[in-house]
C-alpha positions as semicolon CSV with decimal commas, in nm:
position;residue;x (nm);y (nm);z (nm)
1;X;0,000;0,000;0,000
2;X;0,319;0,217;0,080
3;X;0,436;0,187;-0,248
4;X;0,139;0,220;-0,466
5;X;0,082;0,554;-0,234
6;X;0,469;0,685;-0,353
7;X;0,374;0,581;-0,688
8;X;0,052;0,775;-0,653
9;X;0,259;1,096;-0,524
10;X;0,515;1,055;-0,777
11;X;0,299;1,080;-1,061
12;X;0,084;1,353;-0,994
13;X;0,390;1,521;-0,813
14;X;0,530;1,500;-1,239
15;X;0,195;1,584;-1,395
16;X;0,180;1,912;-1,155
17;X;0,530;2,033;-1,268
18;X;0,472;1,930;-1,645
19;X;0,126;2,142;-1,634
20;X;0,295;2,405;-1,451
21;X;0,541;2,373;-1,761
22;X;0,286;2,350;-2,015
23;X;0,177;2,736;-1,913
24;X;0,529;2,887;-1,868
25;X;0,613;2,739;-2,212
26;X;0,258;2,858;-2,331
27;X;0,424;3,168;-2,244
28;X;0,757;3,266;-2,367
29;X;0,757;2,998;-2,636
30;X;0,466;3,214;-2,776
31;X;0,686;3,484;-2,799
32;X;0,983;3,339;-2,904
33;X;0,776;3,195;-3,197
34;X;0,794;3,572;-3,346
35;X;1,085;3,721;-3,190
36;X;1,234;3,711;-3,541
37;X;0,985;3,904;-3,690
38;X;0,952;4,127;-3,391
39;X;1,368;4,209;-3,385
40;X;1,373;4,252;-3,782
41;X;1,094;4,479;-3,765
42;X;1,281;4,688;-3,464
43;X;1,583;4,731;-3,726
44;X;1,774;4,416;-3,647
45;X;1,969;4,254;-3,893
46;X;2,043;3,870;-3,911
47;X;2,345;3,876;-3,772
48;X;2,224;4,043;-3,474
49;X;1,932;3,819;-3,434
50;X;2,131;3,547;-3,463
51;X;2,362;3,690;-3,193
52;X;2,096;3,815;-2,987
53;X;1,993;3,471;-2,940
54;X;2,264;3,309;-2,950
55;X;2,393;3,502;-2,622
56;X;2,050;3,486;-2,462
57;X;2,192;3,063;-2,499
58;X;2,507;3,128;-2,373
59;X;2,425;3,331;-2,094
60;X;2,090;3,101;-1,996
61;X;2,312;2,823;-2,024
62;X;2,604;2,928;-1,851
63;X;2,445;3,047;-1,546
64;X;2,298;2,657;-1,502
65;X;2,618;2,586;-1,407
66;X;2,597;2,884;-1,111
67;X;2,251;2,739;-1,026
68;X;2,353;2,385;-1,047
69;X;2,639;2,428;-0,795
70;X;2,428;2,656;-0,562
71;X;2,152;2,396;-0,528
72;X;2,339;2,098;-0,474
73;X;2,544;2,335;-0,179
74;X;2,260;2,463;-0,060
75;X;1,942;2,231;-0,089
76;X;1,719;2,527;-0,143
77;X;1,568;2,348;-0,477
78;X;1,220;2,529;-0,414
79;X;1,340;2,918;-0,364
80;X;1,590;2,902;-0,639
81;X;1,309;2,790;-0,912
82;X;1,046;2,952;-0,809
83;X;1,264;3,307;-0,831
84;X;1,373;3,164;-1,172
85;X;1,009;3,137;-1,275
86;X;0,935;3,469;-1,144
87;X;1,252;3,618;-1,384
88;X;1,121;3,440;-1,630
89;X;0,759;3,477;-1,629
90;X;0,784;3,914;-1,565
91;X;1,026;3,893;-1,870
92;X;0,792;3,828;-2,166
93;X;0,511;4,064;-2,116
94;X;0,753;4,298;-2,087
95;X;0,846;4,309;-2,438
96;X;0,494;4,464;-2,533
97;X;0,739;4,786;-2,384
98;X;1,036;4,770;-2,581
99;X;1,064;5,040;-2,797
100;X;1,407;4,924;-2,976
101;X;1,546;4,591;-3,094
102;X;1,804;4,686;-2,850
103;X;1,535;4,710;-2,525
104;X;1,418;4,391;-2,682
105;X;1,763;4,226;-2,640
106;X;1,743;4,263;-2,349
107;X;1,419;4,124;-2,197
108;X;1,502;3,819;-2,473
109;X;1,770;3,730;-2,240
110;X;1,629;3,817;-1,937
111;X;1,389;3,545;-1,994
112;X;1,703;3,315;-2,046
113;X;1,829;3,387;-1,738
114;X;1,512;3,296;-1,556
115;X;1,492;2,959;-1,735
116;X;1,865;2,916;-1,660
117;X;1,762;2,942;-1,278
118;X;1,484;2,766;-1,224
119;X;1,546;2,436;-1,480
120;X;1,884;2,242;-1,314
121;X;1,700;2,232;-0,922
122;X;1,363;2,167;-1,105
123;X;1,476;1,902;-1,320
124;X;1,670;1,757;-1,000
125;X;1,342;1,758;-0,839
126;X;1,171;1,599;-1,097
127;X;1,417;1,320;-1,121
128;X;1,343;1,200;-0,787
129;X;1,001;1,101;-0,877
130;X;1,136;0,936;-1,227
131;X;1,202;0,583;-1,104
132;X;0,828;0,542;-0,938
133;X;0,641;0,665;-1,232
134;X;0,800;0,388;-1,483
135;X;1,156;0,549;-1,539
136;X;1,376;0,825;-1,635
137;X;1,258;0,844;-1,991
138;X;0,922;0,846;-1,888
139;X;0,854;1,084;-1,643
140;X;1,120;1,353;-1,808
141;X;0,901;1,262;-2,175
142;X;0,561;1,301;-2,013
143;X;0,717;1,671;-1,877
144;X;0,866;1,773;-2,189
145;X;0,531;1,656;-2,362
146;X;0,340;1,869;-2,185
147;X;0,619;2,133;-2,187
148;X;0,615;2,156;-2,544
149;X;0,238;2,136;-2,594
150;X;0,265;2,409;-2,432
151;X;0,455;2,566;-2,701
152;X;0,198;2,449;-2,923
153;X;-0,069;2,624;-2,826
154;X;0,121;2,943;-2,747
155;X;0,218;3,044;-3,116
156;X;-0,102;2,957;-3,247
157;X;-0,247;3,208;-2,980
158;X;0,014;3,461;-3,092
159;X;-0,112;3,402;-3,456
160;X;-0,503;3,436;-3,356
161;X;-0,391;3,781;-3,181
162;X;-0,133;3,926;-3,452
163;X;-0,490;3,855;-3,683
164;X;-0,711;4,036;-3,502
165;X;-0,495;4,336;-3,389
166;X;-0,223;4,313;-3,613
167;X;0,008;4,464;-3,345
168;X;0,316;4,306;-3,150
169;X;0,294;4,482;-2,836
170;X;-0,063;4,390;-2,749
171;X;0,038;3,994;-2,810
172;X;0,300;4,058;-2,547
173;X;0,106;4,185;-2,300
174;X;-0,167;3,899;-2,338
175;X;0,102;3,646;-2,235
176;X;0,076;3,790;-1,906
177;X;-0,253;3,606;-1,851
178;X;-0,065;3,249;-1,846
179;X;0,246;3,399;-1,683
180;X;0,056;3,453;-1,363
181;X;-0,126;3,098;-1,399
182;X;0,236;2,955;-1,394
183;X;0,350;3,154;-1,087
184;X;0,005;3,026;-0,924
185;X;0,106;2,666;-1,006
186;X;0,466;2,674;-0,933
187;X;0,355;2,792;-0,553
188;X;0,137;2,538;-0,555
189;X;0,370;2,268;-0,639
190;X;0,583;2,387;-0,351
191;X;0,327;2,411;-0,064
192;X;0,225;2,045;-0,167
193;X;0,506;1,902;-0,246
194;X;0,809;2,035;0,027
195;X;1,025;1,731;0,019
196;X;1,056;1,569;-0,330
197;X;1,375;1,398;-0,244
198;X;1,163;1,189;-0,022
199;X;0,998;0,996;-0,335
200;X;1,321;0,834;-0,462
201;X;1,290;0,502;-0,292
202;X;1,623;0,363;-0,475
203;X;1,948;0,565;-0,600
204;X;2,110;0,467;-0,928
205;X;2,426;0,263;-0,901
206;X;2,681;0,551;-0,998
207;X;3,013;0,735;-0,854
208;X;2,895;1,001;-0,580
209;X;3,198;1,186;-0,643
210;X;3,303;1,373;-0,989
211;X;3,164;1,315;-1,331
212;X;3,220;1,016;-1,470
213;X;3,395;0,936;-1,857
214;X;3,091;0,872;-2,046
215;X;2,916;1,202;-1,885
216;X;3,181;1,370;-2,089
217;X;3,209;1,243;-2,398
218;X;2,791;1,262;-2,351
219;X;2,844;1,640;-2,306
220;X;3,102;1,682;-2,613
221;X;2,844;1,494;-2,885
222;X;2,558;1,733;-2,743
223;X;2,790;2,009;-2,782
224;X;2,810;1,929;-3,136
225;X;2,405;1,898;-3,184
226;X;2,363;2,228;-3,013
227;X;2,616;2,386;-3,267
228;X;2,451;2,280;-3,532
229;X;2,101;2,355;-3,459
230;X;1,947;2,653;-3,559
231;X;1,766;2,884;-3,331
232;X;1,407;2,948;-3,456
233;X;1,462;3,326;-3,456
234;X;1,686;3,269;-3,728
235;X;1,465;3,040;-3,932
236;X;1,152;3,289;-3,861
237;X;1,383;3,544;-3,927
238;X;1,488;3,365;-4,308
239;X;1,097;3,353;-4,340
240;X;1,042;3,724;-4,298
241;X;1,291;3,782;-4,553
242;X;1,121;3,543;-4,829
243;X;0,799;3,566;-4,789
244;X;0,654;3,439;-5,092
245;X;0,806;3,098;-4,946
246;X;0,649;3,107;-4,584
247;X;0,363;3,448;-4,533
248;X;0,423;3,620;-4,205
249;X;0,099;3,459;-4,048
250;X;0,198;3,102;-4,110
251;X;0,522;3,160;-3,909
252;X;0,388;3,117;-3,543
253;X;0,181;2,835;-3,660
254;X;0,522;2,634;-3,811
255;X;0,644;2,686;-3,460
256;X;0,370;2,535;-3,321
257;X;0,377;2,251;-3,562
258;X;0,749;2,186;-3,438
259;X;0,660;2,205;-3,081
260;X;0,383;1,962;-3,139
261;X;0,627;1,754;-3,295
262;X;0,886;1,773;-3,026
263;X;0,615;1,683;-2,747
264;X;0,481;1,363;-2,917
265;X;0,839;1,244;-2,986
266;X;0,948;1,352;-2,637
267;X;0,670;1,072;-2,503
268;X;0,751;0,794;-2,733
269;X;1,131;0,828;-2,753
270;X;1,140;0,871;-2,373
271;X;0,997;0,517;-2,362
272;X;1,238;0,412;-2,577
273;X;1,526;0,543;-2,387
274;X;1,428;0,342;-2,069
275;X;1,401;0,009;-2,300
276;X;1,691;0,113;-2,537
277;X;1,886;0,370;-2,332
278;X;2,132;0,647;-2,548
279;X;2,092;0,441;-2,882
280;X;1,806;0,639;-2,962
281;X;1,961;0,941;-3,022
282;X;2,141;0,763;-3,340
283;X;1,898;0,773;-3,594
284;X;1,722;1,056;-3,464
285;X;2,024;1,246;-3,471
286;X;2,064;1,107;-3,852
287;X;1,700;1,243;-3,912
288;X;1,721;1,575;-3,727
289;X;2,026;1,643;-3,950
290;X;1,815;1,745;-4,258
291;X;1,581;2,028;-4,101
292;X;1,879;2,263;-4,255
293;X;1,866;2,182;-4,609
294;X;1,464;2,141;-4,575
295;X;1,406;2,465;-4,404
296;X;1,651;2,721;-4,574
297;X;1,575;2,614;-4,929
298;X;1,236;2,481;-4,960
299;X;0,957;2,573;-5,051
300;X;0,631;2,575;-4,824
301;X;0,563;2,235;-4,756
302;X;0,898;2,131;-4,795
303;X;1,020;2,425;-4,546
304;X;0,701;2,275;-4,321
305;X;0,885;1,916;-4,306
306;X;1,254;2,071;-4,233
307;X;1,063;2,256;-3,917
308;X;0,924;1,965;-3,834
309;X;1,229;1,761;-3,800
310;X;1,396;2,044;-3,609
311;X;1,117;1,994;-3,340
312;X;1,141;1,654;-3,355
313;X;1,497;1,684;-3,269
314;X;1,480;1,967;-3,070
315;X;1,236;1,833;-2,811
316;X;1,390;1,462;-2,778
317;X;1,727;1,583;-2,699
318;X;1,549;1,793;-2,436
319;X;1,385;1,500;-2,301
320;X;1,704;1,231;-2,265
321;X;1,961;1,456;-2,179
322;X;1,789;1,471;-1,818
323;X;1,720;1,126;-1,794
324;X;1,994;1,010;-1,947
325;X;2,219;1,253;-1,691
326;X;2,035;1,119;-1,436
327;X;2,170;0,759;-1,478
328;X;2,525;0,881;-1,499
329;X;2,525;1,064;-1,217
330;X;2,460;1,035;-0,837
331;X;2,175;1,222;-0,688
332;X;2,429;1,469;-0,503
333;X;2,582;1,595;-0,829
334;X;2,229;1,578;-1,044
335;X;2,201;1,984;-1,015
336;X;2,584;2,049;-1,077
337;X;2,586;1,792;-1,328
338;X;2,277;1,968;-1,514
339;X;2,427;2,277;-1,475
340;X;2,785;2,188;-1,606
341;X;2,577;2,015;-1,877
342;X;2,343;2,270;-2,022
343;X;2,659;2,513;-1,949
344;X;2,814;2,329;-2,198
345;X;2,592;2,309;-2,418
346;X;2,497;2,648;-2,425
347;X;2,821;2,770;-2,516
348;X;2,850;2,550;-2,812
349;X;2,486;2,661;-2,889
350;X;2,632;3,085;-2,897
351;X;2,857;2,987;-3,060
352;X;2,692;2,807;-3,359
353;X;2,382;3,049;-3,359
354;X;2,597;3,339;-3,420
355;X;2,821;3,164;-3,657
356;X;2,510;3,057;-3,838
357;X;2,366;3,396;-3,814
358;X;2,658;3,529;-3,962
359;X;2,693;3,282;-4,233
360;X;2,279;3,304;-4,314
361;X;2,462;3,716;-4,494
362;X;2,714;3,555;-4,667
363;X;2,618;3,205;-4,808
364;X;2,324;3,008;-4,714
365;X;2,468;2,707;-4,860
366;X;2,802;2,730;-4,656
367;X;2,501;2,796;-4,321
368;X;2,369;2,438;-4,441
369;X;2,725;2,271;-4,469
370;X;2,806;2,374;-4,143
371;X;2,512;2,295;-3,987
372;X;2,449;1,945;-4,139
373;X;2,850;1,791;-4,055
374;X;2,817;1,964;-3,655
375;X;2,464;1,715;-3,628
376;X;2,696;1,429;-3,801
377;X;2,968;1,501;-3,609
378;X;2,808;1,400;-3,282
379;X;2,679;1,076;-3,368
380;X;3,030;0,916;-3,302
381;X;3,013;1,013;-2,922
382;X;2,630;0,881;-2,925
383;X;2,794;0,554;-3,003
384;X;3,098;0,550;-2,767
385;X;2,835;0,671;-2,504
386;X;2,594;0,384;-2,568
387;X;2,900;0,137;-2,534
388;X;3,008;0,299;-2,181
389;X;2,647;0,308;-2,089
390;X;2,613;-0,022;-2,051
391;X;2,900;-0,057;-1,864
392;X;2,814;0,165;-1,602
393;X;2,480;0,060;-1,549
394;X;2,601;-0,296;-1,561
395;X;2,874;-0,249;-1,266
């Protein structure tokens, strides 16, 4: 009865966060579905969207590793994400007040730093209800599912609002409305929930102290992925500029096709991880590869498949990198392993975004090159990964 009243806990403590999820992403997903269109019409140019962006990654990214450390040091889990959720959250409706792609800037990466914040303790917490609810690749696929049907949902409200008013500002300031619903569930979640460490019944069998091999050469082939991968900004942004390809109005809704994508992979290859572990990310990594060539040079429908790739790939990698973190690590070093992680990645991510931003002036074929061998790149440390894997799991 114990154990089927843990269960119980578990899985509603996961459907809580995930719903809480569903609304912030409702939220600044919304806006980042026309952030493009929003800079280039402030005066940006490409290579500052790209940048733009790109930073907004590297600094979201980089402070994980600052919020990592301090949870795992401190224990506070609970006040450090809920005062990332409040950065975050305050951040988007207050781009319906930027008068200058420059103002803009810098509520864009406000609202990085606010996810940065609040996602290493969160996803910490969330991993301690994992094993009860059927696994790691589960419970982090059912989150990201709702996560990024809430980034469905989002853009296509953005689009229904840029139809009837036509105006930018007044979209922003509508996303205030599910803002405050996510603050409202976020407290929620901690009042009920105080102690989520207490749901973990069994640790994984890894190291408590340092990081081990595979958690490395895990880190270096996301790297590579994150380097290759477009930011949406960009895309949207290659959209505003040819729009006999893809009309203004159809560009929230393409994001919202890609986030529906990413949340119905995120469920079924999260099952797959727990019965197949890391090899999944092989041939999706194969398939995510061609978003580049399908996006930047197609036509409507063929653009349409490219985005949908990219949230196919986008959302997955989202999903198993927490759960498959979670196995390498022990539940002391979860947070500062996230952080170091997404640190990590986010630097690589910079770094590629404004590359590609960059390279999107000069030669949108050389933009496609690069993009395409970075995916390809990574799929050898997939496969030295899914060797150690077993290993460690094993011992």
């Amino acid at each position: 009865m114990k154990q089927v009243s843990l269960k119980s806990r578990a899985l509603k403590f996961v459907l809580l966060i995930g719903i809480t999820s569903f609304f912030s992403d409702f939220t600044y997903e919304a806006a980042r579905g026309v952030i493009g269109p929003y800079l280039a019409l402030l005066g940006a140019s490409a290579a500052a969207v790209g940048i733009i962006t790109g930073f907004g990654g590297l600094v979201g990214y980089g402070l994980r590793l600052v919020s990592g450390r301090l949870s795992d040091q401190t224990g506070k889990f609970w006040p450090i994400t809920i005062f990332g959720y409040v950065i975050q959250m305050v951040s988007v409706p207050l781009l319906a007040l930027a008068g200058s792609w420059q103002l803009a800037a810098v509520f864009i990466i406000l609202e990085r730093v606010g996810k940065a914040t609040r996602n290493p303790p969160r996803d910490v917490m969330l991993s301690h209800a994992a094993k009860e609810v059927g696994g790691y690749g589960w419970a982090f696929g059912v989150h990201e599912a709702l996560d990024q049907f809430g980034a469905l949902f989002g853009p296509l409200a953005i689009s229904g609002v840029l139809a009837w008013r036509g105006q930018y500002q007044f979209a922003f300031a509508i996303l205030l409305i599910p803002a405050l619903i996510t603050l409202s569930l976020i407290t929620t979640a901690r009042f009920l929930y105080p102690r989520p460490e207490e749901m973990e019944s069994h640790s994984p069998n890894v190291q408590a102290t340092g990081l081990p091999k595979v958690f490395w050469l895990y880190l270096a082939g996301a790297a590579l992925v994150a380097a290759g991968f477009a930011d949406f900004p960009l895309i949207a942004y290659h959209f505003a500029q040819t729009p006999n390809t893809v009309p203004g109005i159809w560009v929230p809704i393409f994001y919202s096709i890609a986030m529906g994508m990413s949340g119905g992979g995120s469920l079924v290859f999260g099952r797959l991880f727990d019965r197949l572990g890391i090899s999944v990310l092989i041939p999706l990594t194969l398939l995510s590869a061609l978003f580049a060539p399908l996006a930047f040079l197609g036509g409507f429908w063929v653009a349409l498949v490219g985005i949908g790739l990219w949230g196919l790939g986008m959302g997955v990698h989202e999903s198993i990198v927490p759960a498959a973190v979670a196995q390498m690590v022990s539940p002391q070093r979860r947070a500062s392993a996230y952080g170091l992680f997404t640190a990590g990645y986010g630097i690589f991510w910079f770094l590629g975004s404004a590359l590609l931003g960059i390279l999107y002036g000069v030669s949108l074929p050389a933009l496609i090159i690069f993009s395409v061998a970075a995916e390809l790149a990574a799929i050898p440390f997939f496969i030295v990964v899914r060797r150690q894997s077993r290993a460690l799991l094993a011992a």
